[in-house]
mmJSON file of the N, C-alpha and C atoms, coordinates in Angstrom:
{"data_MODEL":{"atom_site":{
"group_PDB":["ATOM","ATOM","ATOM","ATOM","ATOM","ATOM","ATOM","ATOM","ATOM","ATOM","ATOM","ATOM","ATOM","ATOM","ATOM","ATOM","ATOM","ATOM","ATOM","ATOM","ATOM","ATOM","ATOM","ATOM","ATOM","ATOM","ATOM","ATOM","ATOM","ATOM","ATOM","ATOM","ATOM","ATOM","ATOM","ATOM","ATOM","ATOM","ATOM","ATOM","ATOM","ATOM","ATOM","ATOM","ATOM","ATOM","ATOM","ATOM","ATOM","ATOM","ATOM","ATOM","ATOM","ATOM","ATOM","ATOM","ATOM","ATOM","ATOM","ATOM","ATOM","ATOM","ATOM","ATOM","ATOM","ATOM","ATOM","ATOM","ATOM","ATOM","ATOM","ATOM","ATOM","ATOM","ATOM","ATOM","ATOM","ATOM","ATOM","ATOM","ATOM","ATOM","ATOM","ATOM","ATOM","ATOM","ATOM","ATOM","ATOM","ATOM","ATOM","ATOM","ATOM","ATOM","ATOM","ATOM","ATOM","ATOM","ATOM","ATOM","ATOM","ATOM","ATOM","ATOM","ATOM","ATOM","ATOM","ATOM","ATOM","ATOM","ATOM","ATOM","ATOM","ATOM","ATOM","ATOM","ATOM","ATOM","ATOM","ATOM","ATOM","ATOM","ATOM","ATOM","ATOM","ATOM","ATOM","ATOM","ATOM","ATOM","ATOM","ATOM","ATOM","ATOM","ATOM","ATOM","ATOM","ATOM","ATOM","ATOM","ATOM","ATOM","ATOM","ATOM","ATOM","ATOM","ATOM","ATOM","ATOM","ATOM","ATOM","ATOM","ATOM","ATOM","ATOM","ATOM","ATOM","ATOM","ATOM","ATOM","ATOM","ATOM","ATOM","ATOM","ATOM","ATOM","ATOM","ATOM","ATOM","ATOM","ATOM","ATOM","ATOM","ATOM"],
"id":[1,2,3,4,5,6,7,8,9,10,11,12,13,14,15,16,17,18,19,20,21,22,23,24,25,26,27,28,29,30,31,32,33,34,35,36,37,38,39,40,41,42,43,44,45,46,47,48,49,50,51,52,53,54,55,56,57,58,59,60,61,62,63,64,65,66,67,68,69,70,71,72,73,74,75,76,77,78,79,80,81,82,83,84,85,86,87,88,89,90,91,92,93,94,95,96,97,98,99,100,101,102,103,104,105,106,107,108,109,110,111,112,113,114,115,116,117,118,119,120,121,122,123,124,125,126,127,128,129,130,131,132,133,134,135,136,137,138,139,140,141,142,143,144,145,146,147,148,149,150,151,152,153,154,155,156,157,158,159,160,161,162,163,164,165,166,167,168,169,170,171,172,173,174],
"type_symbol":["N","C","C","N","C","C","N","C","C","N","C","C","N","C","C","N","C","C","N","C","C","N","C","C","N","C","C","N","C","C","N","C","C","N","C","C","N","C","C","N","C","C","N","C","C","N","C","C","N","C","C","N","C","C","N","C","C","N","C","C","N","C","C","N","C","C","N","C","C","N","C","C","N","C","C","N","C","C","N","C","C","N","C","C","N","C","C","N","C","C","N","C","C","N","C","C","N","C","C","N","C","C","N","C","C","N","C","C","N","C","C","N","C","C","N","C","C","N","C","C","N","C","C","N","C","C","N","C","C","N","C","C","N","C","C","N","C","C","N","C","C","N","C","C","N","C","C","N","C","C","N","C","C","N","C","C","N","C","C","N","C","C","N","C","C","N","C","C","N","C","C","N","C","C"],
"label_atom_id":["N","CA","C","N","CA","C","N","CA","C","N","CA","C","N","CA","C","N","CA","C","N","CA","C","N","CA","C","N","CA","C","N","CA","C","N","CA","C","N","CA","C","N","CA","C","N","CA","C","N","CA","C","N","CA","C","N","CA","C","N","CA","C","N","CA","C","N","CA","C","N","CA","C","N","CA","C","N","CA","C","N","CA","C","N","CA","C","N","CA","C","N","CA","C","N","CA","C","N","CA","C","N","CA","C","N","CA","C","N","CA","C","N","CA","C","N","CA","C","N","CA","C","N","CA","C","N","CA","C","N","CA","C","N","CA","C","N","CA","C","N","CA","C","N","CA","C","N","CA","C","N","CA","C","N","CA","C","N","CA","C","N","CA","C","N","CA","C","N","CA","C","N","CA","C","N","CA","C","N","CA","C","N","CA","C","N","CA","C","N","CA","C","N","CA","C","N","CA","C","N","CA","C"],
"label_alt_id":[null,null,null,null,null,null,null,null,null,null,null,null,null,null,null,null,null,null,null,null,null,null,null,null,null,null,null,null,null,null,null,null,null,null,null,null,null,null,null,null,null,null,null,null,null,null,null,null,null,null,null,null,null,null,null,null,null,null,null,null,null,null,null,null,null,null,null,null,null,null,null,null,null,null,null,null,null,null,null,null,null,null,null,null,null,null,null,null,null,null,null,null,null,null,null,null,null,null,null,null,null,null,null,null,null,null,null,null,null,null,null,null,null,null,null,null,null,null,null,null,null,null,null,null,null,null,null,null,null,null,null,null,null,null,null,null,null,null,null,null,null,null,null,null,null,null,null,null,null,null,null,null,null,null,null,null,null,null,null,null,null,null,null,null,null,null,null,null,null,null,null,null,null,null],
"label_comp_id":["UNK","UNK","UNK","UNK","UNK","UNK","UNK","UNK","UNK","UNK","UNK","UNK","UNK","UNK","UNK","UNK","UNK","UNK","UNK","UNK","UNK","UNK","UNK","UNK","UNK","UNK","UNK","UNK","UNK","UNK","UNK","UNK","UNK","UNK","UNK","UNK","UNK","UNK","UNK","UNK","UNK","UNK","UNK","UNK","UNK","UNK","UNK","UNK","UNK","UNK","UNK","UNK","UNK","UNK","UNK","UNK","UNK","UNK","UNK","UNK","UNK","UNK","UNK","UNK","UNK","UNK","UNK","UNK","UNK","UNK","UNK","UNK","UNK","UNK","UNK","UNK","UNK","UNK","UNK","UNK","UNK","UNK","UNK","UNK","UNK","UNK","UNK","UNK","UNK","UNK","UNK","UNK","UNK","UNK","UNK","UNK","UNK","UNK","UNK","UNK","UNK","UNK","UNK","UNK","UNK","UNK","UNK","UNK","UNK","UNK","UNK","UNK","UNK","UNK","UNK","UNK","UNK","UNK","UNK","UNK","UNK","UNK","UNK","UNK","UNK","UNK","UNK","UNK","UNK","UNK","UNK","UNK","UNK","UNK","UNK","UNK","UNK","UNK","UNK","UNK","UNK","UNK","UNK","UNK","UNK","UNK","UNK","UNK","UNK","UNK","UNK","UNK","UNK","UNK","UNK","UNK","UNK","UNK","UNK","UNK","UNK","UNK","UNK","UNK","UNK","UNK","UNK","UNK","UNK","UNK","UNK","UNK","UNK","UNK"],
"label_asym_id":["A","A","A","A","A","A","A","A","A","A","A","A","A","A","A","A","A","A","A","A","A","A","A","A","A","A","A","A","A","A","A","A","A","A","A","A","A","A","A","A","A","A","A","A","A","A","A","A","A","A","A","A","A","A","A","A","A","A","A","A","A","A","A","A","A","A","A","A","A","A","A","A","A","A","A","A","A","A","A","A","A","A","A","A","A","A","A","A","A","A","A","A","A","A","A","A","A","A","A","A","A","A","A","A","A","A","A","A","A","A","A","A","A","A","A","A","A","A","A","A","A","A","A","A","A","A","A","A","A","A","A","A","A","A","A","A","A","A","A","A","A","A","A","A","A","A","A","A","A","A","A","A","A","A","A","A","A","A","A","A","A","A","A","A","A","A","A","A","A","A","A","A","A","A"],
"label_entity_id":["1","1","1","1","1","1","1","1","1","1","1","1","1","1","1","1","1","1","1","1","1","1","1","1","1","1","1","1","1","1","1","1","1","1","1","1","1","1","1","1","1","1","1","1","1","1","1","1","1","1","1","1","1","1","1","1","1","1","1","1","1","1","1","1","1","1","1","1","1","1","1","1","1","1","1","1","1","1","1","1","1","1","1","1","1","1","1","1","1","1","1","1","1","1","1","1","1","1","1","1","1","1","1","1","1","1","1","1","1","1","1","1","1","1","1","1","1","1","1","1","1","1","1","1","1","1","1","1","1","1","1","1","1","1","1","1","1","1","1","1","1","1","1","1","1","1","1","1","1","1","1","1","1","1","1","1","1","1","1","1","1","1","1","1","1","1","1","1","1","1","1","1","1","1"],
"label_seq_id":[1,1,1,2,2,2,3,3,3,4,4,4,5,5,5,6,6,6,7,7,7,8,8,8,9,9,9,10,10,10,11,11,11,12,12,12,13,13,13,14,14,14,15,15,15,16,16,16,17,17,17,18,18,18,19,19,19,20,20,20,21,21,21,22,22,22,23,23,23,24,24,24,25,25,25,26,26,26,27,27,27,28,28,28,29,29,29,30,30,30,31,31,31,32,32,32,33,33,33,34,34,34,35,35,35,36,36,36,37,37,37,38,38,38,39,39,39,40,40,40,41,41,41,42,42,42,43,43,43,44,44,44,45,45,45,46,46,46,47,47,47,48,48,48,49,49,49,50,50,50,51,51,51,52,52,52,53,53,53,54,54,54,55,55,55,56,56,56,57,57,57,58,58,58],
"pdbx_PDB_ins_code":[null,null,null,null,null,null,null,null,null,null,null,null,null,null,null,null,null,null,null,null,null,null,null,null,null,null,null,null,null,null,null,null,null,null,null,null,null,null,null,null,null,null,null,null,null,null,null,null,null,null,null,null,null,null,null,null,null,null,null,null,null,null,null,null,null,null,null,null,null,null,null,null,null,null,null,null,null,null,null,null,null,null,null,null,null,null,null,null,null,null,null,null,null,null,null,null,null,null,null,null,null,null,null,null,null,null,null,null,null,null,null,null,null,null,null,null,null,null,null,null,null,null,null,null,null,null,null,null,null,null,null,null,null,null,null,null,null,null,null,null,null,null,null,null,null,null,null,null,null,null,null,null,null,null,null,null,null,null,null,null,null,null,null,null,null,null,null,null,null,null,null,null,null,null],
"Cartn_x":[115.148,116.37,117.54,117.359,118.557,118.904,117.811,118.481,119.544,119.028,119.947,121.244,121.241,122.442,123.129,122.877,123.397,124.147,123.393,123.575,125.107,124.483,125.988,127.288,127.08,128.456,128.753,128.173,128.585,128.964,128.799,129.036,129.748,130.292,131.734,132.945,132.107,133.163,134.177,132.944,133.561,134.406,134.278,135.026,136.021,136.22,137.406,138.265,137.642,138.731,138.774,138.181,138.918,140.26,140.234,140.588,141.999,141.813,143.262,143.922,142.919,143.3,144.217,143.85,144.798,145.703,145.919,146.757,147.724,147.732,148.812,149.093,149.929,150.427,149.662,148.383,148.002,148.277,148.2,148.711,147.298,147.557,146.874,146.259,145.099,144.611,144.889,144.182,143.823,145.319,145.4,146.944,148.15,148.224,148.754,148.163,146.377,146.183,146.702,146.432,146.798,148.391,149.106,150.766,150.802,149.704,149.675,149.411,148.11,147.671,148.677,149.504,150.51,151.835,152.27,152.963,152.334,151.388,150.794,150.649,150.274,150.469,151.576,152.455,153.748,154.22,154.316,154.765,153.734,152.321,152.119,152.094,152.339,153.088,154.592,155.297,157.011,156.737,155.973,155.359,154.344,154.123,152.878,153.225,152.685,153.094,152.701,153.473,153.077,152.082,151.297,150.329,150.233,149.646,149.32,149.439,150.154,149.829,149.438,147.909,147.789,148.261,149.032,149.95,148.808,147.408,146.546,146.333,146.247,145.55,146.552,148.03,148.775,148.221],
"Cartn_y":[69.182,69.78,69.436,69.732,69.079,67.535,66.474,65.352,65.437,66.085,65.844,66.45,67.854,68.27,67.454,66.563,65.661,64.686,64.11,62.522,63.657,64.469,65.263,65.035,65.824,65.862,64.614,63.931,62.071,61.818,61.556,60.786,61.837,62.993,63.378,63.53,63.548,63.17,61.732,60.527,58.975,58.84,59.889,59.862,60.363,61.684,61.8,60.916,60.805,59.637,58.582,58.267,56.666,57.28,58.364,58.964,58.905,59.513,60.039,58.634,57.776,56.638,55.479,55.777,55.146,55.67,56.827,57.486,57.997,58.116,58.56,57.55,57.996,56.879,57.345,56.799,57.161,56.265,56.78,55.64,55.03,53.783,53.074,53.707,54.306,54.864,53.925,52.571,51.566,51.517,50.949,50.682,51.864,52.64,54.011,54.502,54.621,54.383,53.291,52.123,51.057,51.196,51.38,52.037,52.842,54.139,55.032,54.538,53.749,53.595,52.492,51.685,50.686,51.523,52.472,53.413,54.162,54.733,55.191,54.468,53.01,52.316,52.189,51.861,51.842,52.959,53.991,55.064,55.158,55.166,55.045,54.114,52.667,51.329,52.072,52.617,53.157,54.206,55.266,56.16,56.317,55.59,55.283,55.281,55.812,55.976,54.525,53.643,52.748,52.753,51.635,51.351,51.226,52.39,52.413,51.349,50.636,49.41,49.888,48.966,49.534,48.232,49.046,48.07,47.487,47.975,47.551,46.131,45.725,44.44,42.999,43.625,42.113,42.013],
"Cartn_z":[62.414,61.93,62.857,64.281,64.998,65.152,64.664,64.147,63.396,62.032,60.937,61.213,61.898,62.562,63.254,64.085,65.102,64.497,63.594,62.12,61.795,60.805,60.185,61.005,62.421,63.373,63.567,63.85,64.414,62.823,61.76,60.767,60.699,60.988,59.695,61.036,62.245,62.905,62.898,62.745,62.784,61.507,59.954,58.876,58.871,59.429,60.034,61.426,61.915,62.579,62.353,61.404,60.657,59.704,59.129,58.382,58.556,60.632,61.071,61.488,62.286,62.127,61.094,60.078,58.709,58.3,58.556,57.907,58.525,60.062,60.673,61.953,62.761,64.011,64.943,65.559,66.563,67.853,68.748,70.207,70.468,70.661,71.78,73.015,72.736,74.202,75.577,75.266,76.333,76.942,76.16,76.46,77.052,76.435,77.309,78.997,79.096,80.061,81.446,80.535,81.567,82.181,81.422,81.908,82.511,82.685,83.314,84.915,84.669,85.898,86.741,85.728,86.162,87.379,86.451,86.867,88.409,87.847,89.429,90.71,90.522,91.479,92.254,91.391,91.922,92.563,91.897,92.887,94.016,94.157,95.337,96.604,95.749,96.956,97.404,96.504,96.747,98.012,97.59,99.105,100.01,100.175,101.002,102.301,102.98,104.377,104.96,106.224,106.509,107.635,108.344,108.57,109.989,110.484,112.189,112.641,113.474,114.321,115.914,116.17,117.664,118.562,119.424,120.247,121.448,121.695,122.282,121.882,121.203,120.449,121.595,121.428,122.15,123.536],
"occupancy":[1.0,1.0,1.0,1.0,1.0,1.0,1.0,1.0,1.0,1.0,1.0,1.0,1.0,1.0,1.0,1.0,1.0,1.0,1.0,1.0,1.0,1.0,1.0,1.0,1.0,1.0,1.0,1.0,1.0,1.0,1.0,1.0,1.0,1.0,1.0,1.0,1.0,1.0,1.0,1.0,1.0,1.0,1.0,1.0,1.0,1.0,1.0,1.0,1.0,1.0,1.0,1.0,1.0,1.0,1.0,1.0,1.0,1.0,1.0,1.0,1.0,1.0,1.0,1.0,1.0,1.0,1.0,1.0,1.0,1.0,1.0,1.0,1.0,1.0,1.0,1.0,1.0,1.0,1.0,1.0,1.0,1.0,1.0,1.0,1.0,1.0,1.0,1.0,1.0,1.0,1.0,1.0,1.0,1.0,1.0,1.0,1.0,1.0,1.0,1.0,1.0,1.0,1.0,1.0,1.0,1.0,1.0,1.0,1.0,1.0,1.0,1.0,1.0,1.0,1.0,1.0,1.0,1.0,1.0,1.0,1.0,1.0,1.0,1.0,1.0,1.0,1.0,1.0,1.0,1.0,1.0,1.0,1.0,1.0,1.0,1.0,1.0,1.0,1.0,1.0,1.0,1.0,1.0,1.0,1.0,1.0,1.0,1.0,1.0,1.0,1.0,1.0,1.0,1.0,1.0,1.0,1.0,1.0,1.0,1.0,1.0,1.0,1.0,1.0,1.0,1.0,1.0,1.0,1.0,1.0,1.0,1.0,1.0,1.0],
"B_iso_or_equiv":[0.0,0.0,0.0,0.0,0.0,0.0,0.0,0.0,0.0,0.0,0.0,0.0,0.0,0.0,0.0,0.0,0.0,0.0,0.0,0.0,0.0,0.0,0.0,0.0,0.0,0.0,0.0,0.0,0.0,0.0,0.0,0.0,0.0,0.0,0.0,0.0,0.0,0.0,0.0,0.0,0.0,0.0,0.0,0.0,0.0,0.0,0.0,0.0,0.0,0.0,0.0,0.0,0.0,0.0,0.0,0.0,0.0,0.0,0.0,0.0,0.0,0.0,0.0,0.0,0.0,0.0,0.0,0.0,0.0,0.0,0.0,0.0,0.0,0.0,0.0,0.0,0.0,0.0,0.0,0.0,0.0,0.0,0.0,0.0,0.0,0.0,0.0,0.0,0.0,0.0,0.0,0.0,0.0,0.0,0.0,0.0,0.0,0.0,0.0,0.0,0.0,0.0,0.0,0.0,0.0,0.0,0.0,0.0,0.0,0.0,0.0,0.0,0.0,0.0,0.0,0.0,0.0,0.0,0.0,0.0,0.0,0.0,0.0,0.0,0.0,0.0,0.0,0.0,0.0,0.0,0.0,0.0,0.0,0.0,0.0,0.0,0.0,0.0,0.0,0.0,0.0,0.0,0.0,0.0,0.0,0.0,0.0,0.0,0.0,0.0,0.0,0.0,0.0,0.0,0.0,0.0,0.0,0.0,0.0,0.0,0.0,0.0,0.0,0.0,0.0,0.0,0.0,0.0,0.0,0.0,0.0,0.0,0.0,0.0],
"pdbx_formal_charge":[null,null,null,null,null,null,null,null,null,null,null,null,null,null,null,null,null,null,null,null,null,null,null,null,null,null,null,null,null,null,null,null,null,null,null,null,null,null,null,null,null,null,null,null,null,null,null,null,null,null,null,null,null,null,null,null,null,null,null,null,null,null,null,null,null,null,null,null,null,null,null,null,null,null,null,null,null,null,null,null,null,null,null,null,null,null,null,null,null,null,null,null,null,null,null,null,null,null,null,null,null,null,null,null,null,null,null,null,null,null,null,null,null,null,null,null,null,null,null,null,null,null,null,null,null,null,null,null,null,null,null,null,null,null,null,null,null,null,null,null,null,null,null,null,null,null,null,null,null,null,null,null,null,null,null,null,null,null,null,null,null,null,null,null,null,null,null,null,null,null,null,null,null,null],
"auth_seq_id":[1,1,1,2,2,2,3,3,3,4,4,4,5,5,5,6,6,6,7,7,7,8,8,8,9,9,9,10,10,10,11,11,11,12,12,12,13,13,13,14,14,14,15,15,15,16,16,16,17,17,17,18,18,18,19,19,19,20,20,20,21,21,21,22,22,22,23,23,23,24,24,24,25,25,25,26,26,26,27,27,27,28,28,28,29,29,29,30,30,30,31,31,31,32,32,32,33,33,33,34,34,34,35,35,35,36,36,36,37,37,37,38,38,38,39,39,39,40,40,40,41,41,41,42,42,42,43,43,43,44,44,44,45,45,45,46,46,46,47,47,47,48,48,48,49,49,49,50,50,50,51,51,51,52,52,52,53,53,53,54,54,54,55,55,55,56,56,56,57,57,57,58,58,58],
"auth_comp_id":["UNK","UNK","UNK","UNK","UNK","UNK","UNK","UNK","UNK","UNK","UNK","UNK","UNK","UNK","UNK","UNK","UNK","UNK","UNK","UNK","UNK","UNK","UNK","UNK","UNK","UNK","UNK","UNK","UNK","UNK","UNK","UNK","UNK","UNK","UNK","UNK","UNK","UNK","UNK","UNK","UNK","UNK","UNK","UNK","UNK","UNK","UNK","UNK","UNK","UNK","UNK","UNK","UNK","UNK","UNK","UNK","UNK","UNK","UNK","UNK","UNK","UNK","UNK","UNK","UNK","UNK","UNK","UNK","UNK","UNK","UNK","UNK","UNK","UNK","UNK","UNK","UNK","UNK","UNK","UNK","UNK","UNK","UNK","UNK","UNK","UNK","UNK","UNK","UNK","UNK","UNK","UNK","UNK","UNK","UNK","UNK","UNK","UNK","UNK","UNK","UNK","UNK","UNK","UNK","UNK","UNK","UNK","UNK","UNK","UNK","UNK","UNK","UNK","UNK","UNK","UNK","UNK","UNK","UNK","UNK","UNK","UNK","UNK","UNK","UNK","UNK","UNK","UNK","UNK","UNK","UNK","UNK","UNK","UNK","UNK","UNK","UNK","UNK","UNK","UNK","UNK","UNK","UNK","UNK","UNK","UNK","UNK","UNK","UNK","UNK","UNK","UNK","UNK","UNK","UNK","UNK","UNK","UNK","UNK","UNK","UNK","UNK","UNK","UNK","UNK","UNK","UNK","UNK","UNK","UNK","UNK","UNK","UNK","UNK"],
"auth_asym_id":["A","A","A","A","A","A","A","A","A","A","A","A","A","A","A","A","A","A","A","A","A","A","A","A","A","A","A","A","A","A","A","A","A","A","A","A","A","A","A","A","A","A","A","A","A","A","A","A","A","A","A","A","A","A","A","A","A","A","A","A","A","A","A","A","A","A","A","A","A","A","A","A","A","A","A","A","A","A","A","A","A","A","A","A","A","A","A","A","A","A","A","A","A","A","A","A","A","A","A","A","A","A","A","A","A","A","A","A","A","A","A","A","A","A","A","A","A","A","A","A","A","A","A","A","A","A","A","A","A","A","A","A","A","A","A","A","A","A","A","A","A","A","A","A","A","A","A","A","A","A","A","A","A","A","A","A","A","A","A","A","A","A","A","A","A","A","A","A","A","A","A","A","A","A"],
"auth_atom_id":["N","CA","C","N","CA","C","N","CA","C","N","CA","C","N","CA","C","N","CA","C","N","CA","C","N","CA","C","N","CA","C","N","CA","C","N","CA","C","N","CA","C","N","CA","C","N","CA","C","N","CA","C","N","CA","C","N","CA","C","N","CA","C","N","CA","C","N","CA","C","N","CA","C","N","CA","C","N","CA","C","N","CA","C","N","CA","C","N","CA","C","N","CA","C","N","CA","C","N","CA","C","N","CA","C","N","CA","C","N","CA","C","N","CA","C","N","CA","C","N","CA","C","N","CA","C","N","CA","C","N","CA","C","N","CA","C","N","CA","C","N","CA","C","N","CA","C","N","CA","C","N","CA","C","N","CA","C","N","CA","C","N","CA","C","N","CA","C","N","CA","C","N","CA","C","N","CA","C","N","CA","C","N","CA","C","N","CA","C","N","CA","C","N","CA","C","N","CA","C","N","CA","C"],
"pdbx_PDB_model_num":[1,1,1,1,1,1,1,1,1,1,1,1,1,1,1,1,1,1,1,1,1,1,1,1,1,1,1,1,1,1,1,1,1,1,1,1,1,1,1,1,1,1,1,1,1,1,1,1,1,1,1,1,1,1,1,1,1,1,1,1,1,1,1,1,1,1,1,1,1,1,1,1,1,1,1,1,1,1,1,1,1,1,1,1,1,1,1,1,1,1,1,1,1,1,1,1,1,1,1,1,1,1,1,1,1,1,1,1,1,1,1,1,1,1,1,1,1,1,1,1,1,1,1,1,1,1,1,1,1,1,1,1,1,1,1,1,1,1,1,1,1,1,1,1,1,1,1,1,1,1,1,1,1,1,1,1,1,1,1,1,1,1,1,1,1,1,1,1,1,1,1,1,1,1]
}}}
């Protein structure tokens, strides 16, 4: 019985989101992510504290 329960939720879940998919504007996950993470970089190269130098080494 909890197969068929399982089959049900997965198949009327994937019908509805093809559903919402066609029919309305959904965003680009991948793509939204990747801007995100594009974005984050940058602000953390912009503040990043800079980089101990040990004056031992010369």
């Amino acid at each position: 019985m909890g197969l068929i329960r399982s089959c049900f939720s997965f198949l009327a879940g994937t019908a509805f989101g093809v559903y919402v998919a066609q029919n309305y504007n959904v965003p680009n996950i991948k793509k939204l992510t990747g801007t995100g993470l594009l974005i984050a970089k940058h602000i953390e190269e912009t503040y990043r504290k800079p980089k101990k130098r040990d004056d031992d080494d010369d």
